[in-house]
MINU-187340 format. One line per field, with one value per residue (C-alpha): x, y, z; residue in one letter. Coordinates in Angstrom, 2 decimals. Example, Ala and Ser with C-alpha at 12.3 -4.5 7.8 and 13.67 -1.06 7.14 Angstrom:
east = 12.30,13.67
north = -4.50,-1.06
up = 7.80,7.14
aa = A,S
END
This chain:
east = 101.98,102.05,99.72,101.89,102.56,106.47,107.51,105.78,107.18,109.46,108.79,105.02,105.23,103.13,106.19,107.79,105.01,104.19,108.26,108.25,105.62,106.83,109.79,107.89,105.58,108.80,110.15,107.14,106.56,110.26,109.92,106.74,108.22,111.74,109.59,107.31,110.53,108.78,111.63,111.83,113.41,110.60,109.89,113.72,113.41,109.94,111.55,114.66,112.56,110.49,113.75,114.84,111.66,111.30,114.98,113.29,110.29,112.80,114.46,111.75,109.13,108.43,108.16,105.98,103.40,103.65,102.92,100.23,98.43,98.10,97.57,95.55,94.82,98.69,98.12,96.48,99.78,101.26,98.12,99.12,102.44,101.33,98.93,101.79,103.86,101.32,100.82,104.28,104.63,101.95,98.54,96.07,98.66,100.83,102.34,103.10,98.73,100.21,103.32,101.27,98.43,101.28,100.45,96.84,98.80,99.06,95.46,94.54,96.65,95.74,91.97,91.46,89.50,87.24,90.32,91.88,88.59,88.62,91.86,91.23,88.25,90.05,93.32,90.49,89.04,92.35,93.75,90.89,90.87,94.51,93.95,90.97,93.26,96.18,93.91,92.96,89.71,87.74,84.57,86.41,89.45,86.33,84.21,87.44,88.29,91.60,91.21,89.47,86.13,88.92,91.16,88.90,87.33,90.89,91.50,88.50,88.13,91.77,92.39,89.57,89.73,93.40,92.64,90.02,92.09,94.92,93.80,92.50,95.56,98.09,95.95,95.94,99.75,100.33,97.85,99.17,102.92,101.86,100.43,103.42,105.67,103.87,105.18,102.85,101.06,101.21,97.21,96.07,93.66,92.61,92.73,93.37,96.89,98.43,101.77,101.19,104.04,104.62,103.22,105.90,107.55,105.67,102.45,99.76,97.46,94.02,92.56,90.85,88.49,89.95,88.06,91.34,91.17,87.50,87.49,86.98,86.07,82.23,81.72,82.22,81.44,80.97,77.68,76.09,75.92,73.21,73.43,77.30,75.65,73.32,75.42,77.71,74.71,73.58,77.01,77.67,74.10,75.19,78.54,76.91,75.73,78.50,80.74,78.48,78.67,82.49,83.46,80.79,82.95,83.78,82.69,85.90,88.46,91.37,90.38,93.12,94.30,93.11,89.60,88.84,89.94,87.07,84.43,84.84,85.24,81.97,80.16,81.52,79.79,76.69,75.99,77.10,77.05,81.02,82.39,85.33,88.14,90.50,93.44,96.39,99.81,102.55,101.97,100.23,102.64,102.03,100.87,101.64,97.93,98.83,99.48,96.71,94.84,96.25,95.85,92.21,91.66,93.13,90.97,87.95,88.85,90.09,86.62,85.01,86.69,85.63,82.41,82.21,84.73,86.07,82.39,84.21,82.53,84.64,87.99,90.74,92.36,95.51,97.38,100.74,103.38,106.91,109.60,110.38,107.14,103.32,101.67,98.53,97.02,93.05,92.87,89.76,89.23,86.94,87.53,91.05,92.58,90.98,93.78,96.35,96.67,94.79,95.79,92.29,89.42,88.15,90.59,92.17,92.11,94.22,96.98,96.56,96.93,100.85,101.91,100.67,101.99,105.35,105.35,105.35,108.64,105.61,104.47,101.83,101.32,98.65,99.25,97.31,97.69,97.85,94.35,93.19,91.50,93.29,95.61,96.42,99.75,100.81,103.96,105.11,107.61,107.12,109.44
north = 63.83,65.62,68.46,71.20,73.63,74.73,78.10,81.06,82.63,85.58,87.63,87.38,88.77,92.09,94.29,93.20,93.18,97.15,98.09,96.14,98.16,101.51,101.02,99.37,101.96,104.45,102.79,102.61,106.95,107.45,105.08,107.06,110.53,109.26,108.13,111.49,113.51,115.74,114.49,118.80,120.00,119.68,116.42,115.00,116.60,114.59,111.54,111.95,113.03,109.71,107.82,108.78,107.77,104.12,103.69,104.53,102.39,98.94,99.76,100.08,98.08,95.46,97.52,100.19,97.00,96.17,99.88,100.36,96.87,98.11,101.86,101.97,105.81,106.24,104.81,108.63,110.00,107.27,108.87,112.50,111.68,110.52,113.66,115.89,114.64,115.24,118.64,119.55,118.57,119.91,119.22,118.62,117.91,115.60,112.71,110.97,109.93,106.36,106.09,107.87,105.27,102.70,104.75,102.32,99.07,98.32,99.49,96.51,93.88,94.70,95.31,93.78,95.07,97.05,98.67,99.49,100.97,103.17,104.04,105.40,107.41,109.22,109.78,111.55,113.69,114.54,114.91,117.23,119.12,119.89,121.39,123.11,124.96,125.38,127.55,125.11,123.97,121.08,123.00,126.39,124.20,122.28,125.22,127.16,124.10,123.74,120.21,118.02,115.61,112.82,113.99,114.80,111.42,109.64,111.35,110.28,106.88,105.55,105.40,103.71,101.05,100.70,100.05,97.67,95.56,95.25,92.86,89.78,90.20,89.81,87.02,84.88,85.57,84.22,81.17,80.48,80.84,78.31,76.33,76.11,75.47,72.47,69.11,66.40,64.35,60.72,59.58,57.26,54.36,54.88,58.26,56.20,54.31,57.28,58.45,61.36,63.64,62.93,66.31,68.31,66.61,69.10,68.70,67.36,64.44,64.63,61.50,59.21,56.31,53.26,51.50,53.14,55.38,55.04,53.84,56.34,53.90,54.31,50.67,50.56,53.87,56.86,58.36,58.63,61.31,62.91,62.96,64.12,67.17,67.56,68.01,70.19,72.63,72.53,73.34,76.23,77.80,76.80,78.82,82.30,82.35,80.72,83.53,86.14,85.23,83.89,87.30,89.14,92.15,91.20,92.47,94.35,96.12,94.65,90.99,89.30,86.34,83.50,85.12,85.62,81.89,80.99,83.27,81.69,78.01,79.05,80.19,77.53,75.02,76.46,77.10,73.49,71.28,70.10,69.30,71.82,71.99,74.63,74.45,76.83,75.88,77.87,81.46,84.03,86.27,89.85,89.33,92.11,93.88,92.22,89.71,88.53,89.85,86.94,84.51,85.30,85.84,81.96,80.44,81.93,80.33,77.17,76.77,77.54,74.98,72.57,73.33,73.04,70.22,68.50,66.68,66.44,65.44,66.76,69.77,70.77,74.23,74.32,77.69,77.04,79.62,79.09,81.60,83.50,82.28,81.52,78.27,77.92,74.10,73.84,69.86,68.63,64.40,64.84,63.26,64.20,66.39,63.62,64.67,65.12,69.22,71.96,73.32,73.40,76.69,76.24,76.88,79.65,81.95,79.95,80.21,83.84,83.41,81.13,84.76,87.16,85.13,85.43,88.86,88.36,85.66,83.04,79.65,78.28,74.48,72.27,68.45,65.37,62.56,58.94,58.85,61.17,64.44,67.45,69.61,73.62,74.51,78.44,79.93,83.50,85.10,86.72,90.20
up = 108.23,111.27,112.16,113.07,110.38,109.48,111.64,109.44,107.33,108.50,105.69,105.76,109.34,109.82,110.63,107.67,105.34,107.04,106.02,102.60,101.11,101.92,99.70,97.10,97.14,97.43,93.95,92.37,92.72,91.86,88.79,88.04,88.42,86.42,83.20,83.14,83.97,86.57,89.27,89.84,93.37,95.12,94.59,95.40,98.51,99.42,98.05,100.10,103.76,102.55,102.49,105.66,107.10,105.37,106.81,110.25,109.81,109.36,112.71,114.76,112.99,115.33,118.36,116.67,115.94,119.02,120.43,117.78,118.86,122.28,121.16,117.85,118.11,117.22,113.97,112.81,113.52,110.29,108.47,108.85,108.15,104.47,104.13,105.19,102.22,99.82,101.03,100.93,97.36,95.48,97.00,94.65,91.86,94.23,92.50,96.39,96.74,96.10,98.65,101.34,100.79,102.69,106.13,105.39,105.15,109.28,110.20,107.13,108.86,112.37,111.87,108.70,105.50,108.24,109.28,105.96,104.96,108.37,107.77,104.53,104.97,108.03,105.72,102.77,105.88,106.95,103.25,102.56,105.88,104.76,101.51,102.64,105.12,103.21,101.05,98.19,98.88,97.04,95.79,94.76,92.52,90.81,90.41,88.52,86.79,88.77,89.66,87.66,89.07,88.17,90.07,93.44,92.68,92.77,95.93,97.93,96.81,96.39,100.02,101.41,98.38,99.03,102.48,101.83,99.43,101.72,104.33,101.88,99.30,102.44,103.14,99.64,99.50,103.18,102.25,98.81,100.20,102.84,100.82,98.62,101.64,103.13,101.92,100.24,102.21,101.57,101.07,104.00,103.77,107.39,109.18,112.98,111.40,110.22,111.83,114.45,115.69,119.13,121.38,123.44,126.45,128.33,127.11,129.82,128.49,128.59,130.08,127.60,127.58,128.61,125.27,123.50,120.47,118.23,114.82,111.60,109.09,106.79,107.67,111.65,113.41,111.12,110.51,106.97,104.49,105.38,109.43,108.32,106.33,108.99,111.84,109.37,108.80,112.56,113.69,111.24,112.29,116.28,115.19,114.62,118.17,119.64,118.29,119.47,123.11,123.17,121.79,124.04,126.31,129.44,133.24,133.07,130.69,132.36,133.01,134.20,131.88,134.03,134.88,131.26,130.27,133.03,131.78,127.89,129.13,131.54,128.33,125.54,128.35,128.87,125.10,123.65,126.90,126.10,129.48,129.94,132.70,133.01,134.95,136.09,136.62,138.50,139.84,137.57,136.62,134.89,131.02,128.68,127.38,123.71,124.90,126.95,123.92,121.82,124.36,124.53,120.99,120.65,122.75,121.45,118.02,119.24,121.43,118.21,115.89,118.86,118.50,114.87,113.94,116.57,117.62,120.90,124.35,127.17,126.16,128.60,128.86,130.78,131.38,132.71,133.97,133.80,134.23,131.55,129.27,129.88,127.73,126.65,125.54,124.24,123.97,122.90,122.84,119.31,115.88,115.20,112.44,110.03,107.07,109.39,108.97,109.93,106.20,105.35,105.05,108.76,110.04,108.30,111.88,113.61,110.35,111.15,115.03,114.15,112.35,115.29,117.83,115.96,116.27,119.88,119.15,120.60,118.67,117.82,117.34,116.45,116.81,117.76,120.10,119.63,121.33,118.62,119.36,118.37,120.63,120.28,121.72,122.11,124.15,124.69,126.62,129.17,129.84
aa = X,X,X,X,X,X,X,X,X,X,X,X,X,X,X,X,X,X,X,X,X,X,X,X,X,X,X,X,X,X,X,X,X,X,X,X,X,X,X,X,X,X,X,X,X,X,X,X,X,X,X,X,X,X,X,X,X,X,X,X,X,X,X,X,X,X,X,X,X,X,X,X,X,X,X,X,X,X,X,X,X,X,X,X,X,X,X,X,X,X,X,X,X,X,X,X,X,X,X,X,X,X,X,X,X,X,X,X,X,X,X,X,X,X,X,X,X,X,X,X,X,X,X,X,X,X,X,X,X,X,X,X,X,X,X,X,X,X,X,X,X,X,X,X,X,X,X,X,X,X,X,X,X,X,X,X,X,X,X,X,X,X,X,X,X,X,X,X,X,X,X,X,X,X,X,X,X,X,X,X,X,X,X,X,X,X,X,X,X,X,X,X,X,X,X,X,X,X,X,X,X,X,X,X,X,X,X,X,X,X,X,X,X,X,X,X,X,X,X,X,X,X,X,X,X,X,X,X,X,X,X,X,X,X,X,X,X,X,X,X,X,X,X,X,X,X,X,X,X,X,X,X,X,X,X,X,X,X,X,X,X,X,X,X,X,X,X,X,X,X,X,X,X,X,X,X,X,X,X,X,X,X,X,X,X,X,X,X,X,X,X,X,X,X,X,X,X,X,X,X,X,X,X,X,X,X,X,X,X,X,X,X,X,X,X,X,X,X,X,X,X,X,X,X,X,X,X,X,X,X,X,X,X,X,X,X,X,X,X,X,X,X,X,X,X,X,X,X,X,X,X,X,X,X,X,X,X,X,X,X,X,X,X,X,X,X,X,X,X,X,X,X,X,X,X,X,X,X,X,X,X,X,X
END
């Protein structure tokens, strides 16, 4: 079985999933309102502005992702936009908490559960701020017996929970979906006589050991039980630190792609001692921000799966220009992709990396060679 997933799924992609649950969230306050029969004027007239704007949101989904990755602060103005509603249709008694809770789903997928839960707590500051101004503040509506200590306990904590939750339930869906989309795998006696998908055409080889490719089996090379568990443990410990200083800031801001390549192959080598070459073909050409960011972002993870799977002695980063699209190999000469997938929990970021890179239109593949080892493959193009 080869180890290079199927092409993500297009409806699991963050502009879609950001779209999709506005108008669930849409259907599920107008199925609310319908059953309690409160659908007065004021409420149509929310519904209908909120309709207008969900329509917006599916034309220019992708490129607002693609503005809000390189500009988070724009994300407050999706926030006030879901604090407006509920101000305009009955503040404290506004049926619209849910639907404007969807202005927390992109800060979730972009930033994770850290995000959602940022998100959140600046939409119940905002929220509040609101009321407070409009002349219906918190402490004099609980004091009067207006609002309820439900009701101003809904308010605060649904958003930042919502937020919270977002991030690792878009997660189980995208790994349960994948999971459900990846064929069987036939089992294989020996890991080394497996068939392996050929790489690219363009792919460059990294040099190998003239002895040919090593032997997996208990009985002739691998190491026992416990130096297995050992080396697990040591590596996981070694991974903490290894994270720290790959994702360390660098000199500058605006490193340019190259440069920053250098400074994490520079500091994978000098914490682990794996021999690392990086090499740059074609002329550098100008790299969006975002993307740069997810060219970075990949190599820090695919350094760090080196480190703790691969047992790998030399890796070789190659960053290759063409002209309309920029590649980006990490190929490391270590034990191989042992099941012949990267469909397993250690590797769960770079299943995350395939969908962001989509949202760019780039690809993401993971394969192996015959020599073994295990090679990551991205593309993007370049405007």
């Amino acid at each position: 079985m080869s180890g290079t997933r199927l092409p993500p799924n297009p409806w699991l992609a963050d502009h879609v999933i950001f779209f999709t649950s506005r108008w669930m969230l849409w259907g599920a306050t107008l199925l609310w309102l319908l059953v309690q029969g409160a659908l007065n004027a004021t409420y149509s007239w929310v519904l209908l502005a909120a309709l207008g704007v969900n329509a917006l949101a599916v034309a220019l989904a992708q490129p607002y992702v693609r503005i809000v990755r390189r500009n988070p602060a724009i994300l407050t103005i999706d926030i006030v936009y879901g604090v407006a509603l509920i101000l305009l249709s009955g503040g404290w008694d506004s049926p619209f908490l849910l639907y404007a809770c969807s202005s927390l789903v992109l800060p979730a997928l972009l930033y994770g559960w850290r995000g959602g839960v940022m998100g959140g707590l600046t939409f119940v500051t905002i929220n509040l701020s609101g009321l407070w101004a409009t002349g219906a503040p918190p402490a004099d509506r609980l004091l009067t017996g207006a609002v309820s200590g439900a009701t101003l306990a809904l308010i605060m904590i649904l958003p930042p929970l919502f937020g919270g939750l977002v991030a690792p339930l878009i997660e189980l869906l995208r790994d349960y979906v994948e999971h459900r989309r990846t064929p069987p795998r036939r089992p294989q006696e020996r890991p080394d006589t497996r068939p392996r998908r050929a790489a690219p055409p363009d792919t460059p080889l990294l040099p190998r050991d003239s002895v040919g490719s090593r032997s997996l089996s208990r009985d002739a090379s691998e190491p026992s039980p416990v130096i297995q568990a050992t080396r697990i443990r040591t590596a996981e410990h070694g991974a903490d630190e290894l994270r720290r200083l790959l994702f360390a800031p660098f000199s500058t801001a605006d490193v340019e792609l190259g440069a920053a390549i250098d400074v994490l192959a520079s500091r994978f080598n000098q914490h682990t001692g794996i021999s690392v070459r990086v090499t740059q073909m074609g002329r550098a050409r100008q790299v969006r921000y975002a993307q740069r960011q997810l060219l970075v972002r990949l190599t820090q993870e695919a350094l760090l799966n080196v480190q703790q799977h691969a047992h790998a002695s030399s890796v070789t980063v190659t960053l290759r220009y063409d002209a309309s699209s920029v590649v980006l190999l990490i190929q490391d000469d270590g034990i191989g992709l042992l099941d012949g997938t990267y469909e397993r929990p250690g590797w769960r970021t770079l299943r995350t990396m395939q969908y962001r890179l989509a949202e760019h239109d780039g690809r993401l593949d993971v394969f192996e060679l015959d020599g073994g080892g295990v090679t990551v493959r991205a593309s993007l193009p370049l405007d």
